[in-house]
Wavefront OBJ file of the C-alpha trace (Angstrom):
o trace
v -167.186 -32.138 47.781
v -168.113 -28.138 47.382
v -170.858 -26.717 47.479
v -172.025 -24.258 45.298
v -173.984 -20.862 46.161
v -177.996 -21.123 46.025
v -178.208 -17.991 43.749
v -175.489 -17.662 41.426
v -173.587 -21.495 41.405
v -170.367 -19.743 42.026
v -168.090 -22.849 44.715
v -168.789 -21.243 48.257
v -165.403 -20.852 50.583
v -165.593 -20.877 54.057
v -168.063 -22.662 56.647
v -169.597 -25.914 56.256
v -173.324 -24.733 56.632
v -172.803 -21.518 54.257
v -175.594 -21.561 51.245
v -174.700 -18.303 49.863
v -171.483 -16.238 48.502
v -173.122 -13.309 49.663
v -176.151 -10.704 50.557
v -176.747 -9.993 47.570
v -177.435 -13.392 46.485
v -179.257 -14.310 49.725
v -181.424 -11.313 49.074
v -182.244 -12.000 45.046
v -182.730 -15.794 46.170
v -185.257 -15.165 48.974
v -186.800 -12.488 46.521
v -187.338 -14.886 43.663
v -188.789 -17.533 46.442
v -191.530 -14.845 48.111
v -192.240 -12.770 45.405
v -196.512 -14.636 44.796
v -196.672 -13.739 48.191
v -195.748 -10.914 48.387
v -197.663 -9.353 45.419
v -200.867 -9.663 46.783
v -199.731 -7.793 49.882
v -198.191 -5.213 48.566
v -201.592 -4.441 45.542
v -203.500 -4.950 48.362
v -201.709 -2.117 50.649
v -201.535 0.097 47.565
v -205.322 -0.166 46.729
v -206.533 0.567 50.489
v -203.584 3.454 50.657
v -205.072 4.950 47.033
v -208.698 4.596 48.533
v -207.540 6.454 51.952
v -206.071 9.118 49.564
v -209.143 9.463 48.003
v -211.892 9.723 51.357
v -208.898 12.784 52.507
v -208.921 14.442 49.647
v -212.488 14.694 49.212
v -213.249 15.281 52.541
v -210.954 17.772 53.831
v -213.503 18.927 57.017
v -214.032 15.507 58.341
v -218.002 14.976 57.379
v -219.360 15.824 53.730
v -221.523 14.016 51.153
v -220.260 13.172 47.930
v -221.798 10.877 44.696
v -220.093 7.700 43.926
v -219.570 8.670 40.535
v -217.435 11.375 42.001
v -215.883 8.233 44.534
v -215.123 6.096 40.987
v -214.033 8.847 39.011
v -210.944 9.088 41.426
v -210.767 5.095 41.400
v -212.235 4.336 44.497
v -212.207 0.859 44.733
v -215.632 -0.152 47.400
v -214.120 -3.952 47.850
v -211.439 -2.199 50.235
v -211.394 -1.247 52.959
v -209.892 -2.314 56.853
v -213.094 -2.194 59.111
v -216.720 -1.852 59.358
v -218.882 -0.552 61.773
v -222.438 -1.311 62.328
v -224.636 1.112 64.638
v -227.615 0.603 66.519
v -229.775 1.841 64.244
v -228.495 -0.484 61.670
v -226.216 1.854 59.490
v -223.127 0.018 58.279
v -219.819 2.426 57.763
v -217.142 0.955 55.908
v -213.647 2.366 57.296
v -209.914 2.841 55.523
v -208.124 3.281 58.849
v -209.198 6.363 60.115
v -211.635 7.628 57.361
v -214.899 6.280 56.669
v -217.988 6.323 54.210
v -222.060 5.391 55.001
v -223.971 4.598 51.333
v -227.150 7.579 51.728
v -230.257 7.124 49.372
v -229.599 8.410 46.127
v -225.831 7.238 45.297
v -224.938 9.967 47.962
v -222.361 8.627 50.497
v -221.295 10.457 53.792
v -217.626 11.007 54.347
v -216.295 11.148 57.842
v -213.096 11.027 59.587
v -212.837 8.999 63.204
v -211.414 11.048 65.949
l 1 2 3 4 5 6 7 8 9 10 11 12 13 14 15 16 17 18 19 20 21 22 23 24 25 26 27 28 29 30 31 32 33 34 35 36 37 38 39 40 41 42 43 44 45 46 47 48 49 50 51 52 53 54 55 56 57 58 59 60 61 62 63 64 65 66 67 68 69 70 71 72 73 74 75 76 77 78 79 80 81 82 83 84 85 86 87 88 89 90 91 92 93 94 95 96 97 98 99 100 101 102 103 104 105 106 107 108 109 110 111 112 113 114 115
């Protein structure tokens, strides 16, 4: 009885336990099989990464105030980011690794950058 490869069906040669001819197909297989997964990951890691490009770009001295119509009109996405930080006074800043925005009165947000 021989056993055919995973990926491509081509009759496998050698040891008993082998599922594969080769990388390659051990690579596209375990591709095909993770890919759901994977997706969200990796649009999730690309939206925070975009949104961290954005709060550096527009705040290049570490603390300014911009609008959020400036904050969408670069596609700032507000339903990412990777912390928040509440302070005594009750002030919630939303983080994107090391930069940071507080929502001000009037659509104004405060951009900072953690040291």
């Amino acid at each position: 009885m021989t056993k055919n490869c995973l990926e491509c069906q081509t009759p496998l040669v050698g040891r008993i336990d082998k599922k594969f001819c080769n990388d390659y197909c051990r690579n596209s297989y375990n591709n095909k099989i993770n890919k759901e997964s994977k997706n969200l990951i990796r649009n999730t890691n690309n939206r925070l990464r975009r949104n961290h490009r954005v709060l550096t770009s527009l705040n290049p001295s570490g603390k300014t105030k911009v609008t959020r119509s400036k904050l969408l009109g670069h596609n700032f996405d507000f339903n990412f980011f990777t912390s928040i930080y509440i302070t005594k006074a009750g002030n919630t800043y939303y983080y994107v690794y090391d930069q940071g925005y507080l929502a001000l009165e009037n659509d104004l947000f405060l951009l900072i950058r953690k040291e």
